[in-house]
C-alpha positions in Angstrom: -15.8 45.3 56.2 -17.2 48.7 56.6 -20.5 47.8 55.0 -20.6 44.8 57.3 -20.2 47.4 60.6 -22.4 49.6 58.9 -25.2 47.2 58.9 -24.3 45.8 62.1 -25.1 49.2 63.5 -28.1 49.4 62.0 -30.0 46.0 63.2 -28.6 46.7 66.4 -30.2 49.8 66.7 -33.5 48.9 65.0 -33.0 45.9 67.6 -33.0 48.4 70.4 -35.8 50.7 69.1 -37.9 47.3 68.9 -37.2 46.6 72.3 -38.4 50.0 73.7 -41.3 49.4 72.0 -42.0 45.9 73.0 -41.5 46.9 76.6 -43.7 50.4 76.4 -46.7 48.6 75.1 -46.5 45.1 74.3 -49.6 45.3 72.4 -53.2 43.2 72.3 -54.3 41.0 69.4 -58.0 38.7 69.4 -58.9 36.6 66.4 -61.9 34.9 66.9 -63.6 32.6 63.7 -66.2 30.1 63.8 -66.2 29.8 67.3 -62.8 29.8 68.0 -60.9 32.6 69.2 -57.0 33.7 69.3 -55.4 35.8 71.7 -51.8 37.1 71.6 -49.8 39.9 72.0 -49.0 41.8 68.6 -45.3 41.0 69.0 -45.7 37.5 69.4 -48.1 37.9 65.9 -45.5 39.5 64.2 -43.1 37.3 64.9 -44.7 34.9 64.1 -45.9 35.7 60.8 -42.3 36.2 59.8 -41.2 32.9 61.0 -44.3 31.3 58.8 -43.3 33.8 55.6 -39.5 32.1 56.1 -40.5 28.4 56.4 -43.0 29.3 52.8 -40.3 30.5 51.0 -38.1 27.5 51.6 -41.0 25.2 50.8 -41.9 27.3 48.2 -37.8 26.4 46.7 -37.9 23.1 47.3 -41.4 22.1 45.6 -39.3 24.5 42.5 -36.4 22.2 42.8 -38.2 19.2 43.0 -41.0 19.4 40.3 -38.7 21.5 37.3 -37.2 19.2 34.9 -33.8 21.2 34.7 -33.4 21.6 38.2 -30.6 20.9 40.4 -31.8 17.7 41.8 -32.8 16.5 38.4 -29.2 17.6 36.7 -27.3 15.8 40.0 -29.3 12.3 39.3 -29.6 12.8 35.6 -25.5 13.2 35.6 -25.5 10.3 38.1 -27.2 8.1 35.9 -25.4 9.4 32.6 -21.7 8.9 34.4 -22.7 5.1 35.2 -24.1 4.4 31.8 -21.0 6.1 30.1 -18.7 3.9 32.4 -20.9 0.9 31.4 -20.1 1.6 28.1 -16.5 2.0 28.7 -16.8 -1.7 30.2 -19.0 -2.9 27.5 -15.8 -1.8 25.1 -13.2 -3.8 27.0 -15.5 -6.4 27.2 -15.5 -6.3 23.3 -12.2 -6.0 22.9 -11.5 -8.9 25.0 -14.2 -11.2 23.3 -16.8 -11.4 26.3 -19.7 -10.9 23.3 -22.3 -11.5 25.7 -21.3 -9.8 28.3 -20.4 -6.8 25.9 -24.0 -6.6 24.6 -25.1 -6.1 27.7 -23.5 -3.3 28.8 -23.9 -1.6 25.1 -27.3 -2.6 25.1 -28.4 -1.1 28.3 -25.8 1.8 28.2 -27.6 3.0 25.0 -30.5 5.1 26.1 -28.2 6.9 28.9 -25.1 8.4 26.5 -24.7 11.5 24.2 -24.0 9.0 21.6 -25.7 5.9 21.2 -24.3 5.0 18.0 -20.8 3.6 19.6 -23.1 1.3 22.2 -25.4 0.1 19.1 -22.6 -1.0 16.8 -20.9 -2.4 19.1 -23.4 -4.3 21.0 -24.0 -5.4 16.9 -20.5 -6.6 16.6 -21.2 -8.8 19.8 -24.6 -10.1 18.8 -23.2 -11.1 15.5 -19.8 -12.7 17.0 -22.2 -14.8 19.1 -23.8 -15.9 15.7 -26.9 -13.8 16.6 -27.7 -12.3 13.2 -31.0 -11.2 13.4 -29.9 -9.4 17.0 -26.7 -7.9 15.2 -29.6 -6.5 12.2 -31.7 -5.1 14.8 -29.1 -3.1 17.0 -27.9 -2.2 13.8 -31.2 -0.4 12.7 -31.8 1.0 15.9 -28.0 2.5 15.4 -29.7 4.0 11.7 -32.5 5.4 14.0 -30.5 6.9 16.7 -28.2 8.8 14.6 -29.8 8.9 11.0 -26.7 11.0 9.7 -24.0 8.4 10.5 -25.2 5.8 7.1 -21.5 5.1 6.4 -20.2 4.7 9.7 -22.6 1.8 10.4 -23.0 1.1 6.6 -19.3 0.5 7.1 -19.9 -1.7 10.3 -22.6 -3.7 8.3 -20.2 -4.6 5.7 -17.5 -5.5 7.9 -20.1 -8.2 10.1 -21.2 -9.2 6.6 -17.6 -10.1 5.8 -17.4 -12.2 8.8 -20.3 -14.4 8.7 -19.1 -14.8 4.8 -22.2 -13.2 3.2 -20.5 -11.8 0.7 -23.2 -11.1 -2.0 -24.7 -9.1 1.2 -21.1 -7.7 1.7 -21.2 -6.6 -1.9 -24.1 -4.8 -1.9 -23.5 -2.7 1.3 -19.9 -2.1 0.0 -21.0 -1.0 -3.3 -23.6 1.8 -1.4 -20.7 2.7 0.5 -18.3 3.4 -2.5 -21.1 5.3 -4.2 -21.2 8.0 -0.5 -17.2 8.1 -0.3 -15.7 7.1 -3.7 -11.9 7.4 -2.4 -12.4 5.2 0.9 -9.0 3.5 1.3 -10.7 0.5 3.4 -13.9 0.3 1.2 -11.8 -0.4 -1.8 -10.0 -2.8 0.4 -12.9 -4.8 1.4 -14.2 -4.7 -2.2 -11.2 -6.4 -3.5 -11.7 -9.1 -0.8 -14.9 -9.5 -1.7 -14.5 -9.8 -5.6 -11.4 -12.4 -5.0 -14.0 -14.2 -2.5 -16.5 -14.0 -5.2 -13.8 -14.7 -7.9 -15.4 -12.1 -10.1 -12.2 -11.4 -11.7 -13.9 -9.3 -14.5 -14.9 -6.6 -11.6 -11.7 -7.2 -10.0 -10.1 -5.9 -12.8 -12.6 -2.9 -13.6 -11.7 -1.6 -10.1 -8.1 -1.7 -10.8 -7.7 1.6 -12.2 -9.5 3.0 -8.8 -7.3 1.0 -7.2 -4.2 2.5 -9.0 -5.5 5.9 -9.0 -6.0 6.3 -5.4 -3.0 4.6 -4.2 -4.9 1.8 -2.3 -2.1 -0.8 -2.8 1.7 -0.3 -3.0 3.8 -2.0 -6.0 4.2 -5.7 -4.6 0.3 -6.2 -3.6 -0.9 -4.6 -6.9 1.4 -7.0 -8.8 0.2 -9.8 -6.7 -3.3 -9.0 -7.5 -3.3 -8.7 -11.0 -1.1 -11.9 -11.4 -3.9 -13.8 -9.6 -6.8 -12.2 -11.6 -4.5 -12.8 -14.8 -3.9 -16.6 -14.1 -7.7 -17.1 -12.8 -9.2 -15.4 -16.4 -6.4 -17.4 -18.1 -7.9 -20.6 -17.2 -11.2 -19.4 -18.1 -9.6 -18.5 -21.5 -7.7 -22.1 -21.9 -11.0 -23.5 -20.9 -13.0 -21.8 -24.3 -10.1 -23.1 -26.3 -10.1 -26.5 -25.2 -14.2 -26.3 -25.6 -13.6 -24.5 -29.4 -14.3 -21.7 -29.1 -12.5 -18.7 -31.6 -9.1 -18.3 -31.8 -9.4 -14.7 -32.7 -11.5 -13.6 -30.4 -9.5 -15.6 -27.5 -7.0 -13.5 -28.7 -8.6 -10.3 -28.8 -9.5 -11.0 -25.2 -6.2 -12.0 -23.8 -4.9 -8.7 -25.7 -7.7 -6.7 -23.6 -7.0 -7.8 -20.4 -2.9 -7.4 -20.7 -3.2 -4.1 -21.6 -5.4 -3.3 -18.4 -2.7 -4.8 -16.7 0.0 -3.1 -17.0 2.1 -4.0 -14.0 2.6 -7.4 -15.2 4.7 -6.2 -18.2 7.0 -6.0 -15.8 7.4 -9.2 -14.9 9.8 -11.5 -17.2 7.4 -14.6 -16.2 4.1 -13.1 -16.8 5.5 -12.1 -19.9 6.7 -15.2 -20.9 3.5 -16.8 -20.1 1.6 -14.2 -22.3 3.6 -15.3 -25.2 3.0 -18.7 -24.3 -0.5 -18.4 -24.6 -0.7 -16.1 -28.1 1.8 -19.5 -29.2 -1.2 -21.7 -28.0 -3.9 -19.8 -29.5 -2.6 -19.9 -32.8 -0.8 -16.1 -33.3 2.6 -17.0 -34.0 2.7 -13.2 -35.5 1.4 -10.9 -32.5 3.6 -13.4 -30.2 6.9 -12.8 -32.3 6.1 -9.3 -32.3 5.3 -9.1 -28.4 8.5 -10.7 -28.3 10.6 -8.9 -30.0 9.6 -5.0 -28.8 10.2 -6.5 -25.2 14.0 -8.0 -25.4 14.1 -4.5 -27.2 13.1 -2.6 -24.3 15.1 -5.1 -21.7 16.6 -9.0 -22.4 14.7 -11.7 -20.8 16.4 -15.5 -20.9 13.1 -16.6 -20.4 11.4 -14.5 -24.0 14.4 -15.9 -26.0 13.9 -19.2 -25.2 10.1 -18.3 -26.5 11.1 -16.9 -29.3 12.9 -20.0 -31.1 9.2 -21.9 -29.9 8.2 -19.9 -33.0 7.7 -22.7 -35.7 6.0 -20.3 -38.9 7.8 -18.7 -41.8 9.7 -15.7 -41.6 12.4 -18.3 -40.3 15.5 -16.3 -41.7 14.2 -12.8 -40.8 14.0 -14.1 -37.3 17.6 -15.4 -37.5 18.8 -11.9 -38.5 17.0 -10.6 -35.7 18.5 -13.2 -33.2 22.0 -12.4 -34.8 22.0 -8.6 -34.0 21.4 -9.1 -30.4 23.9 -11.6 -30.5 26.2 -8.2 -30.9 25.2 -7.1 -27.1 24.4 -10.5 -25.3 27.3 -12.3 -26.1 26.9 -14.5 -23.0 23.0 -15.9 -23.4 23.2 -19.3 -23.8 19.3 -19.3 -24.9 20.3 -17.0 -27.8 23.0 -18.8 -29.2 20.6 -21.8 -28.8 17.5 -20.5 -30.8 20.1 -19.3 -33.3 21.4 -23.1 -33.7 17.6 -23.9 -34.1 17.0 -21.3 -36.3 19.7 -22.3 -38.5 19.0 -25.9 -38.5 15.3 -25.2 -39.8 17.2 -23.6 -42.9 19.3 -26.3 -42.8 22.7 -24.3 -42.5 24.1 -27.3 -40.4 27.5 -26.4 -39.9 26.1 -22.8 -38.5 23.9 -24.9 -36.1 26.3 -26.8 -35.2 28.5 -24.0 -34.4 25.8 -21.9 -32.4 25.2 -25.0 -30.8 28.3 -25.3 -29.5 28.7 -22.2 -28.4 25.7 -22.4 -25.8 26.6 -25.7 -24.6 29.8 -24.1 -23.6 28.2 -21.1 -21.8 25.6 -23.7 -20.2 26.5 -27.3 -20.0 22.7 -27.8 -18.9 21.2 -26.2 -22.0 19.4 -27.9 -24.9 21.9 -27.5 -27.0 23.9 -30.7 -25.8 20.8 -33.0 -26.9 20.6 -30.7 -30.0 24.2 -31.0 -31.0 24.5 -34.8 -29.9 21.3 -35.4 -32.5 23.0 -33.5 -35.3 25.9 -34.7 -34.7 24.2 -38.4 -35.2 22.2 -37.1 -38.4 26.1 -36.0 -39.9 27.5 -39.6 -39.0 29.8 -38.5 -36.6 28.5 -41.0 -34.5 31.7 -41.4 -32.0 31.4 -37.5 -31.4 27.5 -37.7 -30.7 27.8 -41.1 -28.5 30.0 -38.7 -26.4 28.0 -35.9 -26.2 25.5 -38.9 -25.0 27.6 -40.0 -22.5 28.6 -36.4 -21.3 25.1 -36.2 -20.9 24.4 -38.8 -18.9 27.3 -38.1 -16.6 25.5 -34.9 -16.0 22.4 -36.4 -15.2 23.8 -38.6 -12.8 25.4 -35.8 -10.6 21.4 -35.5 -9.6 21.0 -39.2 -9.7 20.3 -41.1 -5.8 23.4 -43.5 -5.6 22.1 -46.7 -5.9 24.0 -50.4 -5.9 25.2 -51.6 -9.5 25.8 -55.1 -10.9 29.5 -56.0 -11.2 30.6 -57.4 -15.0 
């Protein structure tokens, strides 16, 4: 405030001194060139040349502002234009996400050249092209993605994959996927895709070469591993009953069905995958390995379904096996299967009142087992026919308890 006063008091009496001079001696100025000539007091002149220094230094700013790149003026339009570009790329998004593909390229498209980050518009806009089954559009925004932000391969590697995936390329899927595993090993949703891709392929073989990554890295939880190595296990299993059917070696289908249980170890787990694996060392001709499979598992945890494999078993060794099936008959005292195999068992060694006793025993834990057919036919082969015709006619009692009722002729 004082500075303000102070100043005041100054102009005013600069004003004052100016004025005494202006109305001592006002002052006489000529300027005469080519002929013309100029006449004014030297008051007037000095005003006037302070007037004409004020009006050049204005236009002096405003040719600054106007012609310098990083001006003002250029900062408020550039900002103008970059504002309605990144709200035409917020549009283009929702346009995206609400499946308007053409009208989503659009904005992306033309958005590009106007954000910080072109890379969102471009893959976008590629998603669009390629959803309106635009390919070649979708492989073009994609490259100029690549060009406008080199550094981000995986990101639109990723995106590449993923359209890829969509149009069903998948040998073109494969191969991005594959560059894209080799830049981030541990990529939870590259490993996903790749397993899509393999079961889409059905190349089980690399299906089950990534299952240790797979494992490893936690991609899957329990149920969804299981569930893929079941399918991989049944698909190469086919392939495997298909080479026997066409004769090829025994051993070697065995070596191979060996391999690829022992990469899968989840399925040991599971009592029906692990009756199945019997089932097929049964059907390619190792009684041996499968009796041995068999008997370290109802070791480890009793399986119904193994026991019942076990008395499959048709090769020597028969009373060894017996003694086997008799000391877990000390702990599973209520397996119908077990008593069963033990009545076949015996049978084979022609101990027929043993069978016959085993066999009664099941049929009396399980009035649906085998061992009512097996009893009945022994029973017949003793000549105790009466006592077999009614295990016959218990039999078909049971049966008709699932039988549709139906009209019968009257005697």
């Amino acid at each position: 405030m004082r500075k303000f006063l102070f100043l005041l008091v100054i102009m005013m009496a600069v004003g004052g001194v100016l004025g005494l001079l202006m109305r001592q001696d006002s002052g006489y100025v000529l300027i005469a060139y080519n002929g013309v000539t100029l006449e004014t007091s030297l008051w007037v002149l000095v005003a006037a040349l302070i007037v004409t220094l004020f009006v050049l230094s204005w236009v002096k700013r405003i040719l600054f502002i106007t012609l310098r790149p990083s001006n003002s003026l250029a900062k408020v339009t550039g900002n103008l234009a970059q504002k309605r570009a990144s709200k035409n790329t917020i549009r283009g998004m929702l346009e995206l996400i609400g499946g308007n593909w053409n009208k989503a390229e659009k904005l992306l498209t033309n958005s590009a050249d106007r954000v910080p980050y072109p890379l969102i518009n471009y893959i976008g806009a590629a998603y669009a092209a390629s959803e309106q089954e635009e390919h070649e559009r979708s492989k073009s925004l994609l490259r100029n993605a690549h060009q406008a932000t080199p550094e981000a391969e995986f990101a639109i590697g990723f995106a590449q994959s993923q359209i890829q995936m969509r149009q069903k390329h998948y040998e073109s899927a494969l191969a991005s996927l594959l560059r894209l595993q080799k830049l981030k090993p541990k990529h939870k949703q590259t490993l996903k895709m790749l397993v899509s891709v393999y079961t889409q392929l059905k190349d089980w073989d690399a299906l089950l070469a990534l299952t240790p990554t797979l494992k490893k890295y936690g991609i899957f939880d329990n149920d969804n591993m299981f569930e893929l190595e079941r399918n991989a296990f049944l698909a190469l299993l086919d392939k495997m009953k298909f080479r026997n059917k066409m004769g090829d070696n025994n051993k070697e289908l065995v070596h191979d069905i060996e391999t690829l249980w022992r990469k899968l170890d989840t399925l040991d787990q599971d009592q029906r995958m692990q009756q199945l694996y019997a089932q097929t060392l049964i059907t390619f001709g190792d009684e041996a390995k499968a009796e041995s499979f068999i008997r370290t598992s109802l070791n480890k945890k009793w399986s119904e379904e193994l026991i019942y494999e076990y008395g499959q078993l048709t090769e020597n060794n028969t009373r060894k096996r017996l003694s086997q099936c008799e000391s877990w008959l000390k702990k599973h005292t209520e397996s119908a299967n077990l008593y069963l195999v033990c009545g076949r068992l015996s049978q084979s060694l022609q101990l027929w009142g043993k069978a016959r006793d085993y066999y009664e025993q099941a049929f009396s834990l399980d009035s649906q087992n085998e061992a009512m057919a097996e009893l009945s036919r022994l029973l017949h082969a003793l000549g105790e026919t009466q006592a077999s015709n009614e295990m016959l006619m218990f039999s078909l009692k049971q049966a008709s308890h699932h039988l549709k009722e139906l009209p019968l002729p009257h005697h």
